[in-house]
C-alpha positions as CSV (number, residue, x, y, z in Angstrom):
1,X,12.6,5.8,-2.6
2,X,12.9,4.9,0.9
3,X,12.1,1.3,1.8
4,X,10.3,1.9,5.1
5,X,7.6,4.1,3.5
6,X,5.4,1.2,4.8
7,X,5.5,2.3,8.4
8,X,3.7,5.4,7.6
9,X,0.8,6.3,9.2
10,X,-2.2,7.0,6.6
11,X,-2.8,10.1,8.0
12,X,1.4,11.3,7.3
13,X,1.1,9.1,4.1
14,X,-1.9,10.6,2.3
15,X,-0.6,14.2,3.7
16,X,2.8,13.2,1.9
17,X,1.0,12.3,-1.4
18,X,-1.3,15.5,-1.3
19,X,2.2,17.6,-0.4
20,X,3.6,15.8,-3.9
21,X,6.6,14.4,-1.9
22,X,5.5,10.8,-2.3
23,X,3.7,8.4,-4.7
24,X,1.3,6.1,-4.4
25,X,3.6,4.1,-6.1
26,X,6.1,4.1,-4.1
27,X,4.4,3.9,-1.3
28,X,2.9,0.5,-2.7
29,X,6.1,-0.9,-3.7
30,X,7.7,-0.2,-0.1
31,X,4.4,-2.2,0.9
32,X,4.8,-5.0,-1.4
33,X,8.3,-5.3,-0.4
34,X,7.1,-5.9,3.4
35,X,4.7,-8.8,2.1
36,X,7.4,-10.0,0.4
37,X,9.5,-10.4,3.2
38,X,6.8,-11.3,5.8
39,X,4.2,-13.5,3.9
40,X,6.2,-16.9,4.4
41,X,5.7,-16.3,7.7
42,X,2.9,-14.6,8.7
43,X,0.8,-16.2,6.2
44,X,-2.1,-12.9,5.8
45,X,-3.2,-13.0,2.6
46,X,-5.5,-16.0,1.5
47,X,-5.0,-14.2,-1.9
48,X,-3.4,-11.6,-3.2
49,X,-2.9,-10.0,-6.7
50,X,0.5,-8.0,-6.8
51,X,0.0,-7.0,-10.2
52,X,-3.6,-5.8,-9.2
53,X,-2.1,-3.4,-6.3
54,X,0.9,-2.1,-8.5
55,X,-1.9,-1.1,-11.3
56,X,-4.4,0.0,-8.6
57,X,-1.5,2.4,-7.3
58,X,-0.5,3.4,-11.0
59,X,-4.6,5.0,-11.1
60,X,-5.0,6.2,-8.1
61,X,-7.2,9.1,-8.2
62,X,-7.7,11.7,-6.0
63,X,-9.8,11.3,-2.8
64,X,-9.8,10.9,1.0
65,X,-7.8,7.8,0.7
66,X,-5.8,8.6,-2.5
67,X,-3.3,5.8,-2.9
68,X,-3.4,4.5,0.8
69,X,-3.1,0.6,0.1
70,X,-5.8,-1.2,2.0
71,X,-5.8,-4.9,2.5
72,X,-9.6,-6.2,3.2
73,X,-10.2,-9.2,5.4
74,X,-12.2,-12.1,4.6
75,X,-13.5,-13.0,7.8
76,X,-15.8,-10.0,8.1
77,X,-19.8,-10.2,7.5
């Protein structure tokens, strides 16, 4: 798995997991990897449930956005 799968677009990533040469898996672990690295910093998440997103991308069914992570921010009405 490459670990810079999270600088995909969504548009090349869910053409990549249609074409069956990547999964949503891995694409979420290259992803968790970033917020792993980055979090201390940037400090983006008021929460965040890693196990939630690993199992999310484990059933991800298909659809437009078919194991496309997607972080949703609380500051919207």
């Amino acid at each position: 798995m490459s670990t810079d799968l999270h600088t995909l677009t969504a548009t090349e990533a869910g053409r990549r997991i249609r074409a069956g040469t990547l999964t949503a898996v891995d694409l979420m672990e290259s992803c968790l990897a970033r917020i792993a690295a980055r979090e201390g910093t940037i400090h983006a998440f008021a929460f965040f449930d890693e196990d939630a997103a690993r199992k999310a991308a484990e059933a991800a069914g298909p659809g437009p956005l078919h194991g496309i992570p997607v972080g949703v921010k609380d500051v919207l009405d």
